[in-house]
C-alpha positions in Angstrom: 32.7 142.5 115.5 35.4 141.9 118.0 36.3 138.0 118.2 35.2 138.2 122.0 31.5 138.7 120.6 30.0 135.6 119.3 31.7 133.7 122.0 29.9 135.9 124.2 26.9 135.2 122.7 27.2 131.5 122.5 27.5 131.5 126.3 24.2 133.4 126.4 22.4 131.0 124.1 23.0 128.0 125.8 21.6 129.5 129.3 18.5 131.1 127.4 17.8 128.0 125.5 17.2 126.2 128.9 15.1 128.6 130.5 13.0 129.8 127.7 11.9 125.9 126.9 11.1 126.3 131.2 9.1 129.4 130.6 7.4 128.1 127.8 6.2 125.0 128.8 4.9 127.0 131.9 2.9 128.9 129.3 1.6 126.1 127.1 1.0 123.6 129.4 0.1 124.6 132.8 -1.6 128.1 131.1 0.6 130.8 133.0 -0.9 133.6 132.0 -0.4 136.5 134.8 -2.9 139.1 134.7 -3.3 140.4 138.3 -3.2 143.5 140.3 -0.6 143.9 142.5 3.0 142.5 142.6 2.5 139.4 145.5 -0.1 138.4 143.7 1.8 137.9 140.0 5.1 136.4 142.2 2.5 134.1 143.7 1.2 132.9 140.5 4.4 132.8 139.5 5.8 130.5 142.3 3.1 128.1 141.8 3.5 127.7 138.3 7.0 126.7 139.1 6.3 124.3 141.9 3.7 122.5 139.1 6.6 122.3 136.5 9.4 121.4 139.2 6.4 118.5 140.7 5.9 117.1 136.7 9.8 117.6 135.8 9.9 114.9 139.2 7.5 113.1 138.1 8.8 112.2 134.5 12.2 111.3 135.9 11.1 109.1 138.6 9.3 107.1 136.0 12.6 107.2 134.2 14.8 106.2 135.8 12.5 103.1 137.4 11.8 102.3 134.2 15.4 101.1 134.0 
């Protein structure tokens, strides 16, 4: 494996790490689970589970940082 590989890969991780913990809160918590016809519809579902993750992620750091 050329030395330029598991650098590469590291890279990756990191960014996959972040938005697979995203994806799968969205799943556990606020029950995405996209079973729809049609394409708007799915994006839809989509963008609203990511407004309700985006409004809690808010939420908890508010209460963080006035909780000092």
């Amino acid at each position: 494996m050329p030395e330029r590989t598991p650098k590469a890969n590291a890279a990756k991780s990191k960014i996959r790490a972040h938005v697979e913990h995203v994806f799968a809160r969205q799943k556990d918590q606020i029950g995405l689970f996209i079973r729809n016809i049609g394409i708007k519809q799915a994006q839809a579902k989509i963008n609203f589970a990511g407004l309700a993750y985006d409004m809690n992620r808010l939420i908890f750091q508010e209460c963080r940082t006035a909780a000092g």
